[in-house]
C-alpha positions as CSV (number, residue, x, y, z in Angstrom):
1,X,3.4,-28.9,-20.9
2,X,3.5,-27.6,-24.4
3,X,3.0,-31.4,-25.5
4,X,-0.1,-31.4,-23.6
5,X,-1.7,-28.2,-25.4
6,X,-0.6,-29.3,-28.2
7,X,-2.2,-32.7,-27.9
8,X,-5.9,-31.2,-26.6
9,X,-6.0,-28.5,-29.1
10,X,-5.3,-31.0,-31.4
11,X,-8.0,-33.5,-30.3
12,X,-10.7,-30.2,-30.1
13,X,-9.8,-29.7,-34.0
14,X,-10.0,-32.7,-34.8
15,X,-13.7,-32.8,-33.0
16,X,-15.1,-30.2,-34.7
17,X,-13.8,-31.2,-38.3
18,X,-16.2,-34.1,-37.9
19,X,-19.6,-31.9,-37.8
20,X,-21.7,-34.0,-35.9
21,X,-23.0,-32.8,-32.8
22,X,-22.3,-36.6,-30.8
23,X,-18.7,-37.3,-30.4
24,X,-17.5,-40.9,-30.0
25,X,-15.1,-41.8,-27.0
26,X,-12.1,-41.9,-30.0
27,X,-12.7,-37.9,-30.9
28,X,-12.3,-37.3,-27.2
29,X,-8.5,-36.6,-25.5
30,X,-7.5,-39.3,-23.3
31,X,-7.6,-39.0,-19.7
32,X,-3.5,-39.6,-19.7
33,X,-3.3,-36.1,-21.2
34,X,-4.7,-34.7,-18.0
35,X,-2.3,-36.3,-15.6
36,X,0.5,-35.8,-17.1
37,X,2.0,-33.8,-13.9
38,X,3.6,-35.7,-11.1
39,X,1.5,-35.6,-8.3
40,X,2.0,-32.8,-5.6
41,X,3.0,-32.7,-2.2
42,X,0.3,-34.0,0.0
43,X,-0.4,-33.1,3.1
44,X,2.2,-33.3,6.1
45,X,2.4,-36.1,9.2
46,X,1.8,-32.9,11.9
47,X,-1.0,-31.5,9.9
48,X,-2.7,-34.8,9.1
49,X,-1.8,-35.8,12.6
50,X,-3.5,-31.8,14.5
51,X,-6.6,-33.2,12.0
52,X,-7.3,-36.1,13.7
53,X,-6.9,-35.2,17.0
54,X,-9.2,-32.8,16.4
55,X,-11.9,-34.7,14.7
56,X,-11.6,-37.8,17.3
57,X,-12.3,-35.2,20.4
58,X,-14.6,-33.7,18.7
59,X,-16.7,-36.7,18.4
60,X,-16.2,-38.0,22.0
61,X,-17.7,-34.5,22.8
62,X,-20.7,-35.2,19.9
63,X,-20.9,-38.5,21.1
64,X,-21.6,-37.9,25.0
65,X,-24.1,-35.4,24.3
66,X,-26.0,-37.6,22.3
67,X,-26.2,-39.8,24.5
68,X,-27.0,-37.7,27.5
69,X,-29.8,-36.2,25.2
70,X,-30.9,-39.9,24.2
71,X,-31.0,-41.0,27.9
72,X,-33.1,-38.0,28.6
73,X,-35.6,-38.8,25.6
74,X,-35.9,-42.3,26.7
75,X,-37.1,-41.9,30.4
76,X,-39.3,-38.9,29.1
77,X,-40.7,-41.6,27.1
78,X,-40.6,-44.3,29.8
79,X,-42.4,-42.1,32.1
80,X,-45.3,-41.3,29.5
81,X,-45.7,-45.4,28.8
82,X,-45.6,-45.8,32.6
83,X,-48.1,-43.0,33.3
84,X,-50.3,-44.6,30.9
């Protein structure tokens, strides 16, 4: 970690030595010294597992109502072109 603050403040000095107010891409830090951490724990099988089991009920449940409503807009519709 002290690698990494030593680098960045490092690469901020050496950007504002220069004086000009546009900085090319080599006066900028490198993106490695921002992922320099391992990666974390993601998130578990059950929890990733209670997710999708929610998400794919929930859209049986959105997709039965919209297509009750459509059915319902379409013989409204039906009726008015028939009436006609």
């Amino acid at each position: 970690m002290a690698g990494t603050e030593t680098g960045i403040a490092a690469a901020m000095t050496n950007n504002n030595n220069t004086g000009s107010l546009s900085s090319s891409s080599s006066d900028l830090p490198t993106a490695s010294l921002f992922f320099t951490r391992p990666p974390t724990r993601g998130v578990s099988l059950l929890t990733c597992s209670k997710l999708c089991g929610v998400c794919f009920v929930g859209g049986i449940i959105v997709g039965f109502t919209l297509k009750r409503r459509l059915r319902r807009w379409a013989s409204r519709l039906l009726r008015r072109i028939k009436d006609d």
